[in-house]
ROLUMKOL-427708 format. One record per residue: x, y, z of N, C-alpha, C in turn. Coordinates in steps of 0.1 Angstrom, whole numbers, plus 5000, padded with zeros to 4 digits. Each point is the difference from the previous one (the first is absolute). Last residue first. Example, Ala and Ser with C-alpha at 12.3 -4.5 7.8 and 13.67 -1.06 7.14 Angstrom:
% residues 2
512849785071500950115000499250115008/500349434999499150125000500950125000/
***
This chain:
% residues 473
596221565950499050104995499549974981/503949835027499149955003498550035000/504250214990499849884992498849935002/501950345023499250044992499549874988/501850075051500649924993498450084988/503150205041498750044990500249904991/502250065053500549994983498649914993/502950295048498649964988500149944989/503250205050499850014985498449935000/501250355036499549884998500549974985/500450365047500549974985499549874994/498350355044500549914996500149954983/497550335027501449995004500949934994/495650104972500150015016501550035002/500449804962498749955003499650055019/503549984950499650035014498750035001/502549674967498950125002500550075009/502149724959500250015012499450125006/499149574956500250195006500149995015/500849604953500150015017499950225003/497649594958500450165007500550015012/499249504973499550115010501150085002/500249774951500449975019499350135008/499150034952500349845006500249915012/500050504978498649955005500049855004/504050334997499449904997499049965003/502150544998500149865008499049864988/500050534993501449934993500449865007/495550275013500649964984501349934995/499350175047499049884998500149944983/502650455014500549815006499649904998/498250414985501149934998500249934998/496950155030499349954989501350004992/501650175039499249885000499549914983/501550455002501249985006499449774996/497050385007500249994982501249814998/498350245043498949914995500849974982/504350085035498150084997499249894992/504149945012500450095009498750065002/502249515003499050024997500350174998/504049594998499250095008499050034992/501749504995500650194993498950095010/499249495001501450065004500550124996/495449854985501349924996501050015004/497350355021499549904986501349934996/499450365047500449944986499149904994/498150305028501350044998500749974993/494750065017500949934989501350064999/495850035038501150124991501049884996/494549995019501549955002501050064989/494950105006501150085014501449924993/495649744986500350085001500750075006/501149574991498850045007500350134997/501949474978499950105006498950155003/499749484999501450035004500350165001/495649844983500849915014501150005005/498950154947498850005009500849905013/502550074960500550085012499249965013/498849914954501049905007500550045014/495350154981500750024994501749925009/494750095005500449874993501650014998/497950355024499749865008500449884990/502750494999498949934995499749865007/502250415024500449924993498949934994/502250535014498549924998500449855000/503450345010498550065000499049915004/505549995006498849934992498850105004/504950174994499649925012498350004997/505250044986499450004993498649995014/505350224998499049874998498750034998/502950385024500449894988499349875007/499950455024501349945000500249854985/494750145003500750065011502149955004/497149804960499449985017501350155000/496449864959501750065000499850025015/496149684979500450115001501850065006/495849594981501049995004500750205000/496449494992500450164994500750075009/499349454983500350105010499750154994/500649524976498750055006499850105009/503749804971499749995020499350035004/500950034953500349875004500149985018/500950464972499749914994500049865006/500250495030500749934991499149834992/498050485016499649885001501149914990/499750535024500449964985499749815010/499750585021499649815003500149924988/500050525029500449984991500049844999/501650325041498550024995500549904984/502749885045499450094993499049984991/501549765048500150004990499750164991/502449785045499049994991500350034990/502749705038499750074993498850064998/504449815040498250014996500150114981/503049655041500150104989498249995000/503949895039499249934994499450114987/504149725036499750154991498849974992/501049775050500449974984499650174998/501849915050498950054988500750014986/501649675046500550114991498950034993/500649595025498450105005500650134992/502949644990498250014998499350085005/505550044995498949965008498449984994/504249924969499850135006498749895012/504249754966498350045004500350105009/503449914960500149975014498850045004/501549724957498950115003500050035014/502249804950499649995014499750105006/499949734950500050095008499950005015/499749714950500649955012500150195004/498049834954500550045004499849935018/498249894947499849935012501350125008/497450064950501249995008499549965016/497050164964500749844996500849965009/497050355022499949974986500749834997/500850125045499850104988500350024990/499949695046499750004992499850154993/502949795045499050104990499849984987/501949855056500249974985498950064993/502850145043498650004993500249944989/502550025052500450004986498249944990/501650325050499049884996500949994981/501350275056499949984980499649854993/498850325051500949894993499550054989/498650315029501149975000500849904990/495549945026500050144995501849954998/498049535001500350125010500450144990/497349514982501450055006500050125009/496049794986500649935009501450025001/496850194967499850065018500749895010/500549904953500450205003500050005016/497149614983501749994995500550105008/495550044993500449975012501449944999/498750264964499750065013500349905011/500249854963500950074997499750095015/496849694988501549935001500650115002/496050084979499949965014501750005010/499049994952500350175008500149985012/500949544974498750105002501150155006/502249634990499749934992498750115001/505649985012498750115004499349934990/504049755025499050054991499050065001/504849935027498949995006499250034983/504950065014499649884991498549975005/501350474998500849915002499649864995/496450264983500650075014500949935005/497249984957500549925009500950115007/497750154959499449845003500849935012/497850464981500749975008499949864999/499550364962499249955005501349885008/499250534979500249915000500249905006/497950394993499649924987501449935004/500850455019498949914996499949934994/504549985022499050154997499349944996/504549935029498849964996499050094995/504750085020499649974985499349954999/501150115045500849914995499749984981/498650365023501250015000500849865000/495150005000500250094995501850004996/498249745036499849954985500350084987/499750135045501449984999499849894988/497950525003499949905005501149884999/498950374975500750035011500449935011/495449984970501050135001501349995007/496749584990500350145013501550064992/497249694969501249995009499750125006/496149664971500850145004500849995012/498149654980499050084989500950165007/501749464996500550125004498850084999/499449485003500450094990499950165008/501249455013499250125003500250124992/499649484985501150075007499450115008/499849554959499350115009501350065008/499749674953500750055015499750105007/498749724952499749985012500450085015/500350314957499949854994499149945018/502350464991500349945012499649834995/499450434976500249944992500949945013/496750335006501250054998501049874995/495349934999500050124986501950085004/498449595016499750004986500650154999/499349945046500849934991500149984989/496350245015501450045005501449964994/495649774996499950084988501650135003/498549655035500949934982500050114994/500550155047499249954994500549914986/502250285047500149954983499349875001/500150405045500249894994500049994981/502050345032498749984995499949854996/503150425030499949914990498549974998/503550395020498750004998500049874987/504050195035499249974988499249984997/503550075036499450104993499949994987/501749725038500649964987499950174994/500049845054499450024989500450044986/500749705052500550074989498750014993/499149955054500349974990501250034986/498849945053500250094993500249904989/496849975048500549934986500750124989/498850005060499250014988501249964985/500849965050498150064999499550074988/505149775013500150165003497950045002/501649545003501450125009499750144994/496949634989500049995015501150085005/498650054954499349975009499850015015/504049854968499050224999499149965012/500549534993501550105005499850144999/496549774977500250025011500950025007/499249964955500050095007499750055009/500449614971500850115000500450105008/497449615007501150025004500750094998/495449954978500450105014501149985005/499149824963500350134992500250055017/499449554998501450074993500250124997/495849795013501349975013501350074992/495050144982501449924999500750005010/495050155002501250054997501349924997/494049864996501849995007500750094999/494249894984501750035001500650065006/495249744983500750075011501750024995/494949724985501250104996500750105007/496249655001500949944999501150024997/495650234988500049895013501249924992/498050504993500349884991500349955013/499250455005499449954984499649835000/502750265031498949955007499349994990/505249955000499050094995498449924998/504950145030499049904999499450014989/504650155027499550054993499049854994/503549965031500450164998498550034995/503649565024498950064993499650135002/505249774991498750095016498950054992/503949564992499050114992499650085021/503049604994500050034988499650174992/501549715054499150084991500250044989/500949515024500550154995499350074996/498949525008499750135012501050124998/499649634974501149965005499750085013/496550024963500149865008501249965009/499050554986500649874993499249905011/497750465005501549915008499949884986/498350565017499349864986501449915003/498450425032501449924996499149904992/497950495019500149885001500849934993/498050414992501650035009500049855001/495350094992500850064995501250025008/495749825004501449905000500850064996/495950195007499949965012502249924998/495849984962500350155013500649925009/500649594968498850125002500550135012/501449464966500650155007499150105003/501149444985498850145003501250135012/502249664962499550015012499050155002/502449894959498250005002499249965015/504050324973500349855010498450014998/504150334975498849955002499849875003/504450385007499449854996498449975003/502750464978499349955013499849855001/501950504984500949824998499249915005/500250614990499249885004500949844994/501250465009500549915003499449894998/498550465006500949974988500649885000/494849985017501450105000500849984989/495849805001500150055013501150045005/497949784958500050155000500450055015/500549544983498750045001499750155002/503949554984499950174999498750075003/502549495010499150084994500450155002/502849525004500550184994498850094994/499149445014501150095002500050164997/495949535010500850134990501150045005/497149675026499550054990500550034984/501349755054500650144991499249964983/497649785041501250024992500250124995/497149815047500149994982501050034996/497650065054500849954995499749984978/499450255059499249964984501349924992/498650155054500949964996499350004988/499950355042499149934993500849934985/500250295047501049924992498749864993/497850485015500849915004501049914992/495650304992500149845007501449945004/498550464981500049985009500549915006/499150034957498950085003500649965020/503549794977499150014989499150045012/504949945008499350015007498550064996/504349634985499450135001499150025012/503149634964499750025010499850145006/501049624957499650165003499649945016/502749704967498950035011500050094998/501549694956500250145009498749995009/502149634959499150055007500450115005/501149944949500549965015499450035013/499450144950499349875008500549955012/503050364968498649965003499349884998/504950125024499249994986498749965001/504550295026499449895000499149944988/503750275012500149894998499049895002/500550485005500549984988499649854996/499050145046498949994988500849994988/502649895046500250074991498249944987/500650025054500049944988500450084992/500150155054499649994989500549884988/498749945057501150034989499550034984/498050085053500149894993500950064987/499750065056499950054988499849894989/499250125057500449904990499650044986/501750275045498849974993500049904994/503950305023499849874998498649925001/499850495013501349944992499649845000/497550425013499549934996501149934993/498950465017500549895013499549834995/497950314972500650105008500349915014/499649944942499149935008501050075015/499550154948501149975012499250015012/499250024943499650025011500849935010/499850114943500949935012499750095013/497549944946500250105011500849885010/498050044947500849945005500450105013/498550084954499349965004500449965014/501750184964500149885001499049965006/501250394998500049994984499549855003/500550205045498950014989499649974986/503049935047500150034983498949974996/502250065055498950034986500449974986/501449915056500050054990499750014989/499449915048501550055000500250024985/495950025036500249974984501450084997/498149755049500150144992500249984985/497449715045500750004988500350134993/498049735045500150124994500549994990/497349565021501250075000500450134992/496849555018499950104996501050115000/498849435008500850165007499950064986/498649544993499250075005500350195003/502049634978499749945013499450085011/501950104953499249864999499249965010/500850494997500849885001499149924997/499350534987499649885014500849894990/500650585004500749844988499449885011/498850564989500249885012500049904991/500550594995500149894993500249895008/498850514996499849955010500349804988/499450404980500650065007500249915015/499949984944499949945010500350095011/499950064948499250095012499749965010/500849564971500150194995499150065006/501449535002500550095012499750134997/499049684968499649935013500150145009/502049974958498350095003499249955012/505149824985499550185006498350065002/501049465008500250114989500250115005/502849635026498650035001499950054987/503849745036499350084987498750034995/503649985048498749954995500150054989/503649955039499750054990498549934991/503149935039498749995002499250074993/504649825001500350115006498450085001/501349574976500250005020499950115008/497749924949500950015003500449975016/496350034971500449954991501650005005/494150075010501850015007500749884991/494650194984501249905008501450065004/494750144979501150005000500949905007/494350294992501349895002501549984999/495050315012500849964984500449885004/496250395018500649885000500849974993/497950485022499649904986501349895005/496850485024501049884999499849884989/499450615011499649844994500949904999/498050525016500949945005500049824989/498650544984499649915012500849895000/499050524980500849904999499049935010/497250174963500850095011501749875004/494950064969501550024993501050055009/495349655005500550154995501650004999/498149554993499550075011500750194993/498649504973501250055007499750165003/496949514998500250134990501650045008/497049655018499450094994500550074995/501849655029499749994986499350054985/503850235042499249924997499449954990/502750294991499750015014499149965001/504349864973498850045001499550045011/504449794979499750115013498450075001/501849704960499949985017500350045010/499650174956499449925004499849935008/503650304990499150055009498849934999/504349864975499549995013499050055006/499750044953500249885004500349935016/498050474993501049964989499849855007/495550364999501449875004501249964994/495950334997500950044993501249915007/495450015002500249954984501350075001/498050185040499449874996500450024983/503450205036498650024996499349904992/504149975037499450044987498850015000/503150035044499149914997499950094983/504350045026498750055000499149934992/503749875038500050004988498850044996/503649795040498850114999500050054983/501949515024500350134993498950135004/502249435013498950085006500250134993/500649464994500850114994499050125006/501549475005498750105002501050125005/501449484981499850115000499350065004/501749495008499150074995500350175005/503349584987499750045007498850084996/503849554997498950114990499350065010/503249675011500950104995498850124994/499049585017500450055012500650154998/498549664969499150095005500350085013/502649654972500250114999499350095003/500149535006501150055002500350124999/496249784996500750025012501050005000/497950004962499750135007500349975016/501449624966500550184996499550075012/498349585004501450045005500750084994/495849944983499550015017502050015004/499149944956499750115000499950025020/503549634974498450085000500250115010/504349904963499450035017498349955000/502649934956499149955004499750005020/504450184978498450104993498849885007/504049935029499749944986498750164995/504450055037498849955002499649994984/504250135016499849854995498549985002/501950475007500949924989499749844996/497750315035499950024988500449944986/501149875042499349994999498950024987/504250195020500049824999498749964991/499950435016500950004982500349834998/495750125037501750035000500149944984/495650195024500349914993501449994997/497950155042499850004992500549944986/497349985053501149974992499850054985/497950075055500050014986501249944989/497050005052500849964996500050004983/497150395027500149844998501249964995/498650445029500849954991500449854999/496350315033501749935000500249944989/496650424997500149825008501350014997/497350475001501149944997499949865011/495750274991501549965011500949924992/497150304972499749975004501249985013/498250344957500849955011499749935010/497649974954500150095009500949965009/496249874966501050044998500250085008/496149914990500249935015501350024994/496449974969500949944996500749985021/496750284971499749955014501349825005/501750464967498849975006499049895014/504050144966499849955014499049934999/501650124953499750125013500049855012/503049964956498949975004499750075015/503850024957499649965010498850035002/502349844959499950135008499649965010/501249764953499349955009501150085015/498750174950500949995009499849925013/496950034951500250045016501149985009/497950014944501149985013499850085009/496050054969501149934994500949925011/497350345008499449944999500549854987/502650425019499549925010499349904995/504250124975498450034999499549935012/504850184987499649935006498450045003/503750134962499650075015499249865002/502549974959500450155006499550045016/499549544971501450045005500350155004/495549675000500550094997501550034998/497849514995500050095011500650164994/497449494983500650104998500650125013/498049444989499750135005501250094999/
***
């Protein structure tokens, strides 16, 4: 099964979101006297066997997982127009109600992860929380504020109010783990509570379209509404993962956030309420075989440049289009993917050393990063009157607006067919600039029909290479 990588299809993936109340009885109750709790000590951690069972894992660490109820005001949608959370916020099972505000409570999960009665959770748990209650293992019901957010991640830090010395459970490192290794999930699924599941780590480093960061460990413990923010535990009872995301397609597929990607950034988190990043200011893409082939890379991937910010700090460190990232200090760039979440784990300010591919040459560059939330530069073309069909690309093709070439038509049989689309503006060809339709069909002549065509488009906002294998035609 395939997943989007641009947006998140409800009828495809579902975020596992929260769930209405309803006759569910959620609600402030009398605070009970506080059962005797323990939690799992670094002693502990350190010499317990992977082969824990499953009944002496969760007493030891149920005391640390807690249930969610998230209270917001939020305007009901119109029918056919749900995003992925507003599926469960329905009003009722008839349909979704008029278009006003109204009050709604939804469920998640999460745990205390520290003494100081700190909880983790997702950010879409708490989004537009105006009223937020953390129930205990043991019943008490307790106020909770949201001390802080990241959204790229996914990932929210709540502070439990007169609530110190809690019992916490300790993170794992997921780097280290490997797939088939068992894992608990523990949550609070359609309401019900600490509810225990159990299976393996699945998969490592999925990518499912649900942010920039995607890493996700896939587990085939059941995961359903309701578990979202909840702790996926090693057999040592460390938390590995925080479940995040389900897809109600398929039975046996849920995913984790990395224990490693959240230690990052949690210190931010809990001292200032939110995550700063570094930004490179670049626009990459992944490389295909016909990519590779045609800028003459052989086996070695990487993230390929398709455009540098104006001014930006990739810019002023000498990186320019077309050329391709393979490692960020001693860390390897093997997808586009990489390179962004690499980047975003140093701080606005630092200097990053880039290894780079261009062309034959292997170069070394450094790069001090700019903040992320900074605005990229972004570009737009059209076109003019007038249209010449260079030889061999099946394209027709017209003189853009500021230079290049920018497609008209593309033939359904012709090599181009699927890659490229009307609107997009040809700039270079074989690494030499584009400046017009003439400019192009040139280019196209005096190249090798041997090796796939690399052209560099813009496309919208964004820069992309291509590469037109005509051979195969």
């Amino acid at each position: 099964m395939s997943f989007p990588t641009h947006r998140i299809v409800p009828d495809k993936l579902v975020l596992a979101a929260l769930l209405p109340v309803l006759s569910l009885g959620a609600g402030c109750g009398q605070a009970t006297a506080p059962a005797a709790t323990t939690s799992l000590t670094a002693a502990e951690v350190a010499t317990t066997s992977p082969a824990l069972d499953t009944a002496s894992l969760v007493e030891k660490v149920k005391a640390s997982v807690v249930n969610i109820t998230v209270e917001s005001t939020r305007k009901a949608a119109r029918a056919g127009a749900a995003s992925p959370f507003d599926f469960f916020f329905r009003n009722g099972p008839g349909g979704f109600g008029p278009e006003m505000p109204r009050k709604q409570s939804a469920l998640g999960s999460g745990f205390v992860f520290d003494d100081e009665g700190h909880v983790l959770t997702n950010a879409h748990v708490v989004d537009g929380a105006e009223v937020v209650k953390v129930k205990l293992a043991d019943e008490r019901e307790l106020t909770a504020k949201v001390r802080g957010r990241d959204e790229r991640l996914d990932v929210a830090v709540l502070e439990i109010e007169g609530a110190k010395g809690l019992p916490f459970v300790p993170f794992g490192s997921s780097g280290a783990l490997r797939v088939g290794e068992p894992v608990v999930a523990i949550g609070n699924p359609f309401g019900l509570g600490h509810t225990v599941t159990t299976g393996i780590v699945s998969a490592k480093g999925r990518a499912i379209g649900a942010g920039p960061y995607d890493d996700f460990l896939q587990t085939d413990a059941s995961i359903n509404p309701g578990n979202s923010g909840g702790p996926l535990f090693d057999a040592r009872g460390q938390v590995i993962g925080m479940n995040t995301a389900i897809n109600p397609a398929g039975q046996g597929i849920g995913f984790a956030i990395p224990s490693d990607e959240i230690k990052l950034v949690l210190p931010q988190l809990v001292a200032d309420g939110h995550v700063k990043r570094g930004r490179l200011g670049v626009h990459v893409q992944e490389i295909d075989d016909a990519l590779a082939a045609g800028l003459g890379l052989g086996e070695q991937r990487g993230a390929l440049v398709g455009d540098v910010e104006k001014g930006g700090p990739a810019a002023r460190a000498g990186l320019a289009n077309g050329d391709v990232i393979v490692r960020v200090g001693d860390a390897p760039i093997k997808h586009a993917r990489d390179l962004s979440r690499t980047i975003a784990r140093h701080a606005p300010g630092s200097t990053v050393e880039l290894t780079v591919r261009r062309g034959s040459e292997t170069k070394i560059v450094h790069a001090t990063l700019a903040a992320l939330d900074e605005p990229s530069a972004t570009a737009s073309s059209g076109a003019r009157p007038g249209a010449s069909e260079p030889n061999g690309l099946g394209l027709t093709v017209g003189d853009a607006d500021g230079g290049g070439a920018v497609v008209r038509q593309v033939s359904p049989d012709g090599p181009s067919a699927g890659v490229l689309r009307p609107g997009d503006v040809i700039v270079e060809a074989d690494r030499r600039p584009v400046a017009s339709a003439n400019d192009l069909r040139a280019r196209v002549r005096a190249s090798s029909a041997k090796k796939p065509l690399v052209l560099r488009v813009q496309r919208g906002d964004a820069t992309l290479y291509v590469a037109i294998d005509r051979a195969a035609r």
